[in-house]
C-alpha positions as CSV (number, residue, x, y, z in Angstrom):
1,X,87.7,31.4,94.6
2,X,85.6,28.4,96.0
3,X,82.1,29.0,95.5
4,X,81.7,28.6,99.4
5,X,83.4,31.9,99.6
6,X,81.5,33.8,97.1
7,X,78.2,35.6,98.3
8,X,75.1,36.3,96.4
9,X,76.1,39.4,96.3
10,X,79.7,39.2,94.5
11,X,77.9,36.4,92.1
12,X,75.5,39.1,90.8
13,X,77.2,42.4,90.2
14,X,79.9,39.5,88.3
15,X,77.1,38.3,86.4
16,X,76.3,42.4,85.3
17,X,79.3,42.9,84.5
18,X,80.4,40.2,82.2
19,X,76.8,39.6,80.8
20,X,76.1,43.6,80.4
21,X,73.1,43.0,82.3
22,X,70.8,44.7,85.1
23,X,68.7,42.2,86.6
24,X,69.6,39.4,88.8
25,X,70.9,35.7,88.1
26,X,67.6,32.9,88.0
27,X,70.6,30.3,88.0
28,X,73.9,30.3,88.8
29,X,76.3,27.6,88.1
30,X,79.7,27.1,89.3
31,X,81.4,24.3,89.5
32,X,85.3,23.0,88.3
33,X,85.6,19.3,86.6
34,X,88.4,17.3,86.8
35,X,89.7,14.4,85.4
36,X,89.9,13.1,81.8
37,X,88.7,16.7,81.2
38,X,89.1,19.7,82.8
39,X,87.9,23.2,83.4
40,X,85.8,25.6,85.4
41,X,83.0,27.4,84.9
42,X,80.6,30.1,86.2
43,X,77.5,30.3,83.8
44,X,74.3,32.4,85.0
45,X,71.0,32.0,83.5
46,X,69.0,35.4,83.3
47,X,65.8,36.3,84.8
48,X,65.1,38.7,81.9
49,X,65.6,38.6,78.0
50,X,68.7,39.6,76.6
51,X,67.9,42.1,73.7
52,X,70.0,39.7,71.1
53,X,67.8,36.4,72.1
54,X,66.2,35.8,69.0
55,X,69.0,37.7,66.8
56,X,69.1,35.2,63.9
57,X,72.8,34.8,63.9
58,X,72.1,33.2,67.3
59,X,75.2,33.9,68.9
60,X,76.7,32.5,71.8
61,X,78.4,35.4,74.6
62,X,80.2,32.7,76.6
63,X,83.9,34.1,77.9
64,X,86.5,31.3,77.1
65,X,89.8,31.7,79.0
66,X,93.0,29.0,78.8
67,X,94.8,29.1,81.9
68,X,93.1,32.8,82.8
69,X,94.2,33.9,79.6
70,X,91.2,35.6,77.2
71,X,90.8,34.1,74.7
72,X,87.2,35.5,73.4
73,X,83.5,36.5,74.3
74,X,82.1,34.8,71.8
75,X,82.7,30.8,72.2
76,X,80.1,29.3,70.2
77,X,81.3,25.7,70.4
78,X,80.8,25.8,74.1
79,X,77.3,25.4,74.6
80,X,74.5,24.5,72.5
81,X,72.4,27.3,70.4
82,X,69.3,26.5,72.5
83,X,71.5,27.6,75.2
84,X,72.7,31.0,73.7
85,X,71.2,33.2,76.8
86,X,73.4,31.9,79.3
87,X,76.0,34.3,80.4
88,X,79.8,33.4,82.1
89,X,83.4,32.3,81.5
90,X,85.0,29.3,81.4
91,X,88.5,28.5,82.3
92,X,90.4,25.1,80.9
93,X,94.1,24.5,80.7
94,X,93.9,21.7,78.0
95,X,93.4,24.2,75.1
96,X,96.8,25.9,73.3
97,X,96.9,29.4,73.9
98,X,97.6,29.8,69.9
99,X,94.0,28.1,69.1
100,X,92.3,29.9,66.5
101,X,88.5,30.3,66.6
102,X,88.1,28.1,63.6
103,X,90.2,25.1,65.4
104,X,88.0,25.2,68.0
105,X,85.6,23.9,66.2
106,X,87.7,20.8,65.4
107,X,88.7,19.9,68.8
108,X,87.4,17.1,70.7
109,X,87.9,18.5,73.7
110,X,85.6,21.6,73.3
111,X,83.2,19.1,72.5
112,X,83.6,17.5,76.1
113,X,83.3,20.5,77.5
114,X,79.7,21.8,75.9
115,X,78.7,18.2,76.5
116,X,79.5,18.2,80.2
117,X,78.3,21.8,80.4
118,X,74.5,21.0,79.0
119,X,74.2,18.6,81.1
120,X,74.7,20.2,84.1
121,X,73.0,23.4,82.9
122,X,70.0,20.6,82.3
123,X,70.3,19.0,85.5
124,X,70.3,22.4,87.5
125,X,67.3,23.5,85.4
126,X,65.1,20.7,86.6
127,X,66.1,21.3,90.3
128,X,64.7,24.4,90.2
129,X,61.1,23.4,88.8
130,X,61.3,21.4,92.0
131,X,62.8,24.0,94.2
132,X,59.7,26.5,92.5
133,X,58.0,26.1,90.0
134,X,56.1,29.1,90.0
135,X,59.5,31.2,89.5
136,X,60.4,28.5,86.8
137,X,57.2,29.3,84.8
138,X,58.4,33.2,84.5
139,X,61.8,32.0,82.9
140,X,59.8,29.3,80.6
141,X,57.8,32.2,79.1
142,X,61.0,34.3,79.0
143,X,63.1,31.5,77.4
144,X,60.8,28.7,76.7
145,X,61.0,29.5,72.8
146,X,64.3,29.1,72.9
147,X,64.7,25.8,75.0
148,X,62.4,24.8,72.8
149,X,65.2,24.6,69.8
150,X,67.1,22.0,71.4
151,X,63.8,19.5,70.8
152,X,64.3,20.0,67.5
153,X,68.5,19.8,67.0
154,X,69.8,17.9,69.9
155,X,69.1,14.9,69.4
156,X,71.4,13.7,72.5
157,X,69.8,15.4,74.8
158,X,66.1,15.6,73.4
159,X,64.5,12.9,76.2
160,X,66.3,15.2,78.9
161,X,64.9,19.0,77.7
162,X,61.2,17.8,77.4
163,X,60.7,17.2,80.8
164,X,62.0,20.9,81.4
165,X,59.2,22.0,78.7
166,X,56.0,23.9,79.6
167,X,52.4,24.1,76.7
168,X,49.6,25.7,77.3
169,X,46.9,23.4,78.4
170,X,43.5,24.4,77.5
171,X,41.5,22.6,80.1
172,X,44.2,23.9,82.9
173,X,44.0,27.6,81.3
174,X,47.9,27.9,82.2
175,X,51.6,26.4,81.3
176,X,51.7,22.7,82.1
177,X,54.6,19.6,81.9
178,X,53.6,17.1,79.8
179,X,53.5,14.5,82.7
180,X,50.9,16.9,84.3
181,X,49.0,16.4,81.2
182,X,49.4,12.3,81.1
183,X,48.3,13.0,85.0
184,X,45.0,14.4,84.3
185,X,43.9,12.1,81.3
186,X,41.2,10.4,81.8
187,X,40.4,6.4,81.0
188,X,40.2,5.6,77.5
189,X,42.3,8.4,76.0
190,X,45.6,7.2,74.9
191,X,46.9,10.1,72.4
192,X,48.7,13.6,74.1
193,X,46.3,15.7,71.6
194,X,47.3,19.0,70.6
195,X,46.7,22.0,68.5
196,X,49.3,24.2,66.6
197,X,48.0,27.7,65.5
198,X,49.7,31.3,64.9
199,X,48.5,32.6,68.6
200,X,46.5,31.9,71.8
201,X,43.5,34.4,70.8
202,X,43.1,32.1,67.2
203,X,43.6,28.6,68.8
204,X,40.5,29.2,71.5
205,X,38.4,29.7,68.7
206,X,39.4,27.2,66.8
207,X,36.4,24.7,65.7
208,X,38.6,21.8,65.9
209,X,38.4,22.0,69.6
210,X,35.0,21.4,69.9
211,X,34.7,17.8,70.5
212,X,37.4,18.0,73.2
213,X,35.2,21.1,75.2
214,X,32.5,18.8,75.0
215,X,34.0,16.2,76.8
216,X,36.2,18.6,78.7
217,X,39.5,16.8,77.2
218,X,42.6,18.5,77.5
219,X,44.4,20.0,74.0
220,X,47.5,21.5,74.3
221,X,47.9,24.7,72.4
222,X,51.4,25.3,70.4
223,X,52.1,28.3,68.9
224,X,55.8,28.7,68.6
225,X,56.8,28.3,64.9
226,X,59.4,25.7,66.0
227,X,56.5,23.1,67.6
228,X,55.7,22.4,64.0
229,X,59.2,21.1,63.9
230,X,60.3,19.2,67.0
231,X,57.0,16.7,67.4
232,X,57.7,14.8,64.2
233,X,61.1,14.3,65.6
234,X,59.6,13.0,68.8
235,X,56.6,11.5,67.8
236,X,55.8,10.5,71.4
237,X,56.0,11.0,74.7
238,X,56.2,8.0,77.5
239,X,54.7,5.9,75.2
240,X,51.5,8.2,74.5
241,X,51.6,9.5,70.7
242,X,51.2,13.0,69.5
243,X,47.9,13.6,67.9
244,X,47.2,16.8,65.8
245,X,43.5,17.7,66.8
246,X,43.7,19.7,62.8
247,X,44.7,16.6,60.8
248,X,42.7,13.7,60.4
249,X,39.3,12.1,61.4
250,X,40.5,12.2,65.6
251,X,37.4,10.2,67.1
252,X,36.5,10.3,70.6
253,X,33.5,8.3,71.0
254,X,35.7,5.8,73.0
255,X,36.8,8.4,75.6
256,X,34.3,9.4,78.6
257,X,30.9,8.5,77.0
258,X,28.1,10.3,77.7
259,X,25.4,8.3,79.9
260,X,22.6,10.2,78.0
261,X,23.1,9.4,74.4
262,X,21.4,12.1,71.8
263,X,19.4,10.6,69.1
264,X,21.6,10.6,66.2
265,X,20.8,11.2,62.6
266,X,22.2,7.9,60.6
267,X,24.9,8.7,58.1
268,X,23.4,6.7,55.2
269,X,20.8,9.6,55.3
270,X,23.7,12.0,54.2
271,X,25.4,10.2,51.6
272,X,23.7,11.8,48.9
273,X,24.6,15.4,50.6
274,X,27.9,14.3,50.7
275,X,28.6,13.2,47.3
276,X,26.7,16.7,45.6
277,X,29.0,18.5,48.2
278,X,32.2,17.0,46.4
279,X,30.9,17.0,43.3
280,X,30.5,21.2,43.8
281,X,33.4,21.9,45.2
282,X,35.2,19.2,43.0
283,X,39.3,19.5,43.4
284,X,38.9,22.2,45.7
285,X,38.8,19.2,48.5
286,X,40.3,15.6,49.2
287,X,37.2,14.3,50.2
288,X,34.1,15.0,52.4
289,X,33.2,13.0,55.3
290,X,30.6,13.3,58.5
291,X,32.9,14.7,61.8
292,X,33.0,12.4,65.1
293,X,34.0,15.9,67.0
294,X,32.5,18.5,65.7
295,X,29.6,20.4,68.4
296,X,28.8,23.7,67.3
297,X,30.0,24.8,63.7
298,X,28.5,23.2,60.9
299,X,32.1,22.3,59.2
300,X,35.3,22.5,59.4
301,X,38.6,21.5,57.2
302,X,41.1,19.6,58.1
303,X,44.5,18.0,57.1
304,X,44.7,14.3,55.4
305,X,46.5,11.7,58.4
306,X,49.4,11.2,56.7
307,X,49.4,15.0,55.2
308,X,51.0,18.5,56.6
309,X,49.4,20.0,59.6
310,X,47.8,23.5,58.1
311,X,50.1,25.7,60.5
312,X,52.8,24.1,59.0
313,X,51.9,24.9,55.7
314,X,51.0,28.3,56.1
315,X,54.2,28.6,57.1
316,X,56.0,26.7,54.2
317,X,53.6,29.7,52.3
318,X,55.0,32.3,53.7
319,X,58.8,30.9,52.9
320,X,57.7,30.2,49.3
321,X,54.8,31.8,47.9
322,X,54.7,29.5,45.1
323,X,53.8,26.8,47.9
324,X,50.7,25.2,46.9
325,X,49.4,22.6,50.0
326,X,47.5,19.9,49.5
327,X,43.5,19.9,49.4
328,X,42.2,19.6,52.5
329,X,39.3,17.3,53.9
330,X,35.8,19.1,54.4
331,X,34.3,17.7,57.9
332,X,30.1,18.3,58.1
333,X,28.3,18.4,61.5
334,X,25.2,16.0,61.0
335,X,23.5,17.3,63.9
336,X,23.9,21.1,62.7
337,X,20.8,22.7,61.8
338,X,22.1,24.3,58.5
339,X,23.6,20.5,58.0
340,X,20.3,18.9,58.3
341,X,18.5,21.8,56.4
């Protein structure tokens, strides 16, 4: 049928049936392409998690048909994994009726096909953050994880899924884009600073924020395991650079100064403290230095510049417990009075 002819009605008890679902559709998509390739499909997007989303198999439950004939319910070559929720059939004529799932694989035409799929599936996507966004942020924290993938293996369509990317912005308390986040900087800051950590709870409590509450700069909090992943692949974002608030000296003196300037203790003054603190805690650290951000705790660690953010190596521990990270480097708060003690 034409999709003209097709109510919302027909679209959703289609969608429960072929998806084995209860709730209704946030997207639907049907549409037929013609041309140098052809086929039609009808893909829906759920509102609500599908049990299997994060099954590690990661399978795909797209319907493939070849001239209306089943074929099979579970056409991974069709879409991308970072796509696996979506639900549907697809119909072509340019596939043999004999094609094994292992030769689908192989032909060029079921590439076409997922290629011309994601991007509409993408396209649709972003016309419903502008449409409402508020709806869109439900399915972000219902999907978001898994959107989130394709950052890290599509690298075709990598530029094209951040945009439809929500993070947690500390400043805004709530799921923002990234171009609300360029938006709201303020003059003088040039990085998109952020802050990976197991959870929310942890992160807010996190010393290395410090600096950026003082000054009321924005940090975005990541705490999906596959954030650790994607940035280094996409190192920045309209020409601002990620910078990871837990690894290196970040300084901030250049951003929003203060009017009224504290009286601050010189750092010659602590050189001696400094070298008796490495000398005690010898290999233990990389080095001990005085921290540019640091407001409230007397110290914190933190990883070397070119070194591996600390959630990422917790993580590489808990994959390998014979993991041993590198020594990290001990920040001191000057104007702390157990510092200056």
């Amino acid at each position: 049928k034409s999709p003209k002819d097709i109510s919302d009605e027909e679209y959703k008890s289609f969608y429960n049936l072929i998806g084995s679902t209860f709730d209704d559709p946030y997207l639907t998509v049907h549409n037929k392409t013609e041309g140098t390739i052809e086929f039609t499909n009808l893909l829906f997007a759920p509102s609500s998690q599908p049990f299997d989303l994060f099954d590690p198999e990661r399978k795909s439950k797209i319907h493939l048909y070849i001239n209306r004939v089943f074929i099979t319910d579970e056409a991974d070559d069709l879409i991308p994994k970072w796509l696996r929720f979506l639900r549907g059939v697809v119909d072509t004529p340019i596939l043999d009726l004999n094609v094994s799932r292992e030769m689908l694989q192989q032909k060029p035409a079921v590439l076409k096909i997922k290629k011309a799929i994601t991007k509409k599936i993408v396209s649709e996507l972003a016309k419903k953050i502008k449409k409402d966004e508020v709806n869109y942020d439900i399915f972000w924290s219902n999907f978001g994880r898994v959107i989130k993938e394709g950052l890290y293996e599509d690298n075709e369509n990598r530029e094209k899924i951040i945009p439809l990317c929500r993070f947690y912005s500390l400043v805004e308390d709530k799921n923002i884009s990234l171009t609300q986040y360029l938006d709201n900087m303020p003059d003088g800051q040039n990085d998109i600073f952020y802050l990976t950590a197991e959870n929310l709870d942890k992160a807010k409590v996190s010393p290395h924020l410090e600096g950026f509450v003082a000054k009321k700069l924005d940090v975005l909090i990541l705490t999906d395991p596959i954030d650790d992943f994607w940035i280094p692949l996409m190192p920045e974002y309209s020409g601002k650079k990620f910078v990871s608030i837990s690894r290196g000296n970040v300084n901030l003196d250049h951003i929003k100064k203060d009017k009224k300037k504290k009286k601050k203790e010189k750092n010659s003054d602590y050189e001696a403290l400094l070298e008796e603190i490495k000398k005690c805690l010898n290999e233990k650290v990389s080095n001990v230095v005085i921290s540019k951000s640091l407001t409230e705790s007397p110290a914190r660690l933190i990883a070397d510049e070119n070194g591996m953010d600390i959630q990422m190596e917790k993580m590489m521990m808990m994959q390998n417990p014979d993991f041993e990270g590198s020594p990290r480097i001990l920040e001191i708060n000057i104007e702390h009075e157990l510092i200056k003690s």
